[in-house]
N, C-alpha and C positions, 0 to 999 in steps of 0.2 A: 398523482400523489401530492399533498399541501407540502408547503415546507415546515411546520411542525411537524408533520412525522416524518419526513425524509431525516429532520433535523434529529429528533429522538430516534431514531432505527441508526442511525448512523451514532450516535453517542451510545448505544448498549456493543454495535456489535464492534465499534474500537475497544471497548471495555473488557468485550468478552475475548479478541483477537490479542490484547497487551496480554491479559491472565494466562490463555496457551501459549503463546509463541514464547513466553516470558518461563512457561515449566519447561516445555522443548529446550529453550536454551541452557537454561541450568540442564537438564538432562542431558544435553550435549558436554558441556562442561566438565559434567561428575564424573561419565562414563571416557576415559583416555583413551581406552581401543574403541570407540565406536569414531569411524568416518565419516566423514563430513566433504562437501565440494563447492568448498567457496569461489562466489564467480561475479561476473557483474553482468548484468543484463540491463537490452534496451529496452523498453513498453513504451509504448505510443497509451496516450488517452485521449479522450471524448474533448469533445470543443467545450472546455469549459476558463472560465475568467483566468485573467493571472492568480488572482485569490484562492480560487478553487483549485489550479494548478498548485500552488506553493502550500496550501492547505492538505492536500493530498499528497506531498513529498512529505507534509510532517508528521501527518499520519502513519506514514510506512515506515519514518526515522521513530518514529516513539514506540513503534510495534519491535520488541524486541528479534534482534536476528537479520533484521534487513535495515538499511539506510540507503537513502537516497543521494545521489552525489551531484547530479546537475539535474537540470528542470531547463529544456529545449523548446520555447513556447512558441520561436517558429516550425518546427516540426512537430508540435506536442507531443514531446518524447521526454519520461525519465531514464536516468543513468542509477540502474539500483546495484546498491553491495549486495548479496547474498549469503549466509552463514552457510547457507546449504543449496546447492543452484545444481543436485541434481535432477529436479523436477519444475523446469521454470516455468511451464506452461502451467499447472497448477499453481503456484505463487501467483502469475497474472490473471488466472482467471480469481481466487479469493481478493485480488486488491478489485478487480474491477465488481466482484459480489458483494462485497462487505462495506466499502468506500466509493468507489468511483459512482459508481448508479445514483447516488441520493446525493455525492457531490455535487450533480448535473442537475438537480433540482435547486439545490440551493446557491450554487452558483455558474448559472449559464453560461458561453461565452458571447461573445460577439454577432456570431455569424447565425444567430436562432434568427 
């Protein structure tokens, strides 16, 4: 894949990831009886740059409902908040579908 389209596929689907997780959260908000299980989870990611690492914390800090809280570049591990962390294995798998994948093209890390 070039980095022009990793780089555009990564800019629509942040765009499209802020616009849901951004109605989710208001819907969460609106509704007082609906439950929620906020939590913080570790994800490891792909060997990618510090750049690409702290690019992808902000990613997930600007995607409503989740934030990133440290960035672990020797273990390439984030520390995520979750709004909702009853289902964290789906969270990680959409960061690494939507973000991490085309991260990895546009910024490598070291060890390629």
């Amino acid at each position: 894949m070039s980095r022009f389209r990793a780089g555009a596929t990564l800019l629509v689907h942040f765009t499209w990831q802020v616009l849901v997780a951004g109605a989710t959260t208001a819907w969460i908000i609106a509704r007082p009886g609906l439950r929620t299980s906020p939590g913080l989870l570790r994800m490891t990611f792909s060997d990618l740059s510090p750049t690409g690492a702290a690019l992808l914390a902000s990613l997930v800090t600007l995607t409503p409902g989740t934030t990133a809280v440290d960035i672990d570049m020797d273990e390439r591990r984030l520390l995520l908040h979750l709004l909702d962390c009853r289902d964290p294995e789906r969270t990680v798998a959409r960061i690494r579908r939507k973000f991490e994948r085309y991260l990895e093209v546009l910024f490598p890390g070291g060890s390629r």
